[in-house]
N, C-alpha and C positions, 0 to 999 in steps of 0.2 A: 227281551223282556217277555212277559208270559201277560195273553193275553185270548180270551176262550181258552184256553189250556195249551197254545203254542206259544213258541217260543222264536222271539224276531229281536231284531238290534233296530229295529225302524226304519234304516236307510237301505240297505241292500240288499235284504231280506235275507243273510246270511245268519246260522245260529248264534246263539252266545252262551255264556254261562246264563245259568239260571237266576233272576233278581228276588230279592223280598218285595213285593209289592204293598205299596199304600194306599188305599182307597180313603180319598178325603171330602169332607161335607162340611165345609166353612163358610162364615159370615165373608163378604166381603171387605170388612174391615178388618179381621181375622188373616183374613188369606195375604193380603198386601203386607201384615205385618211377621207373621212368619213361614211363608214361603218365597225368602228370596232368592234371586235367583244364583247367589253364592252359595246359599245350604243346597239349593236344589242340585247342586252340580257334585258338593262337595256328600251328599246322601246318594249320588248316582255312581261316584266313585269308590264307593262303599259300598256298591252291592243293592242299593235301595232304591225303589224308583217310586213316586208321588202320582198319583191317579184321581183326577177330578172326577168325584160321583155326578154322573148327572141327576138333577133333582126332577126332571120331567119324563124318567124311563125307570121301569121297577129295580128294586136293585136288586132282587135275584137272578135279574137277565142280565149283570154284570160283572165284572171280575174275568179273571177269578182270584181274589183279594187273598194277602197273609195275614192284611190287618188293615182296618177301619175305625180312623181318626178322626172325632166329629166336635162338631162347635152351634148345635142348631138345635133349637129349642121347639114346645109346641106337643101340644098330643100326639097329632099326626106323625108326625117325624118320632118319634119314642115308641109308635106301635110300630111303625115300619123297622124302627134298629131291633127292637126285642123280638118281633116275627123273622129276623134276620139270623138273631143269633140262636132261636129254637132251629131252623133249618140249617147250620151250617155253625154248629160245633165248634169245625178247626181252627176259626176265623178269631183273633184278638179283636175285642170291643174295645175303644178307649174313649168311654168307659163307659159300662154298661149303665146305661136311662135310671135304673135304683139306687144304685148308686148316685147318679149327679145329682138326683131329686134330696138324697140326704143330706148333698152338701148346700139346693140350693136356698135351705133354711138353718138361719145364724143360730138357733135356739137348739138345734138338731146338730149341728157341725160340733158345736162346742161341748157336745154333752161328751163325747167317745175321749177328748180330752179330757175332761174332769175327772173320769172312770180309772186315767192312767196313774199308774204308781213305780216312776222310775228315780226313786231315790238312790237304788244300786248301779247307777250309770253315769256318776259324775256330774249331776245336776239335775234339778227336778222343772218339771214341765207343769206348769198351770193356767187357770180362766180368772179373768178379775170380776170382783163382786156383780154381778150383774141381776135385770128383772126385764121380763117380755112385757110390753103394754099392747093390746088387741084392740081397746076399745074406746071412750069416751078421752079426747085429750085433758077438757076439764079436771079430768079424775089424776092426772098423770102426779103434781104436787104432792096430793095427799098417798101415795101411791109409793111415793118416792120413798117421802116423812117415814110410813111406814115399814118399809121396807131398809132402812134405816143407811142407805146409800150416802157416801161421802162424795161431796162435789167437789172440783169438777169432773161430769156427769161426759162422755163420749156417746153419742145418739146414733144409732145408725139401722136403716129399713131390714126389719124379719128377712123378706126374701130378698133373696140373692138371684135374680133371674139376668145377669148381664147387660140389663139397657142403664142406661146413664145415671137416670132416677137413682135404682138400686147400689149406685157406687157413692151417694150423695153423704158425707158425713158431716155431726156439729158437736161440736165440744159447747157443753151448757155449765153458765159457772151459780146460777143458782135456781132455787125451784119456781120462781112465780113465773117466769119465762119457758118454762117444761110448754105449758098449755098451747105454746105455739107449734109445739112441732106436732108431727100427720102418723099415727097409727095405721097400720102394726109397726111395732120399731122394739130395738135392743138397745135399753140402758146399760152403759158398762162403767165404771168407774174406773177414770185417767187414771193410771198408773207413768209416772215419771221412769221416762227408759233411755238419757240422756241424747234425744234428738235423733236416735237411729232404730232401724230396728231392721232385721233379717229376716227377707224372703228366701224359702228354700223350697226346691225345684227335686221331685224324687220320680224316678221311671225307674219300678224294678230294685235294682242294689246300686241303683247310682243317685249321689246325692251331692247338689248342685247349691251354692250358699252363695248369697251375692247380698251387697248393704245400700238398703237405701236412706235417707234422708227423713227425717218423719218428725212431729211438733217436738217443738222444746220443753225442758223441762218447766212445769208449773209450781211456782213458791204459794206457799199460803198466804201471802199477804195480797199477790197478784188475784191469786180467785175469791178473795173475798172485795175486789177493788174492780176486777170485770166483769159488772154482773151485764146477763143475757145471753144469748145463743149466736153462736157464731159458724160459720162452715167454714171448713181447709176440705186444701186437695186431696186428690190421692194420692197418699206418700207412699204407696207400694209400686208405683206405675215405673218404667223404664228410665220413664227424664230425671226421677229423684233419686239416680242411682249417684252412692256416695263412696262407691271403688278410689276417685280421685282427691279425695275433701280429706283436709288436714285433722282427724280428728283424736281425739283423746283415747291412748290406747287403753282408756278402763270400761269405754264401751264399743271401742272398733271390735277387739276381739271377738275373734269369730266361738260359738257353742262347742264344745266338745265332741270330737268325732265319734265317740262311743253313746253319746247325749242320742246324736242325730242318729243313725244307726239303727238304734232300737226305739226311736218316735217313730223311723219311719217305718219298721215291719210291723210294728201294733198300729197304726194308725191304716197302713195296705192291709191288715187283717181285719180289722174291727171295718173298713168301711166299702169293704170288696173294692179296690182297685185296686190300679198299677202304679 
């Protein structure tokens, strides 16, 4: 493995072929969850080798990296990648700090979708009705009224910064019950997508589709008979994945591979990543 610019196997100090190395800067909740020690083994017999950054030595005095996979938030830490990636060019960021800052606002994230127009590709991609609220919750009703939103109403916090808070969501089924939830937040209107929905996973040209579990479909008689604010889980997380669940093939089906394809090179173009 390459390490100061030589090159060791670690144990006998005999050469080897040359590795891609990865210098990584993860949460420790992060790290336990995907660096096991099966990937780790099965990315080292692939050529690749994982490199804990240390957080208490500069990290120009480190590497020397092919690439730099990071999970850690914070000013400090975003001047330190961006002063990283002005000295040292060759080095892959994943993904560079302007980037994550665009995604980690929901008002922001959702607009480079809106913008898209893939009718030519087998199915089209869009955003459900939605309104930002910043400021007084009292206001949020009339706000709604306004803005002429059809309930049931999906609530969930502007930023997206990773801690638990910002994963918190509530499906509201009328408006006198708005006033309790906590601004800033993104009102979206429930769209029925028959209890599943598709996270997809893109690095580069590879595009990865896997189905989780997520609320059932809402009947109008039901939302006009549940009133108030309620929270559900995260139905995008691991445990709600629905690979095994007997489900109705008119919404198992997976998106069109030519759909995904070209979401995912206008969405890595419009938002500078990988």
């Amino acid at each position: 493995m390459r390490l100061n610019g030589e090159i060791y196997d670690g144990e006998d100090g005999e050469e080897e072929e040359q590795k891609l190395v990865v210098g990584y800067a993860l949460t420790l909740k992060k790290k336990k969850s995907f660096l096991q020690p099966k990937f780790e083994r099965l990315a080292r017999n692939n050529g690749i080798l994982f490199v804990a950054i240390d957080l208490n030595r500069p990290l120009s005095d480190q590497g020397p990296f092919d690439i730099i996979l990071h999970k850690l938030s914070g000013k400090e830490w975003c001047e330190i990648i961006e002063d990283y990636r002005q000295t040292h060019p060759e080095v892959t960021v994943l993904d560079p700090p302007d980037a994550i800052q665009h995604l980690h606002n929901r008002q922001s994230m959702l607009q480079d979708v809106v913008d898209l127009n893939l009718s030519d590709f087998h199915g089209k991609v869009g955003v459900p009705r939605q309104m930002v609220i910043t400021k007084d919750p009292l206001s949020i009703p009339d706000e709604v009224t306004e803005a002429g939103l059809k309930f049931p109403l999906v609530a969930k916090p502007l930023v997206v910064d990773g801690s638990t808070k910002s994963h918190e969501l509530f499906l509201a089924y009328d408006q006198f019950s708005l006033s309790k939830l906590e601004p800033p937040l993104v009102l979206q209107e429930f769209v029925n997508h028959g209890g599943v929905l598709f996270k997809i996973y893109i690095v580069g040209d590879a595009i990865k589709v896997v189905r989780r579990l997520s609320l059932p479909n809402v009947s109008k008689r039901g939302a006009v008979k549940d009133a108030g604010i309620f929270p559900f889980p995260r139905v995008s997380s691991a445990a709600a994945s629905a690979e095994d669940a007997d489900l109705d093939p008119g919404v198992a089906e997976l998106p069109p591979r030519p759909l995904l394809e070209r979401l995912a090179k206008e969405l890595r173009r419009r938002l500078a990543s990988y």
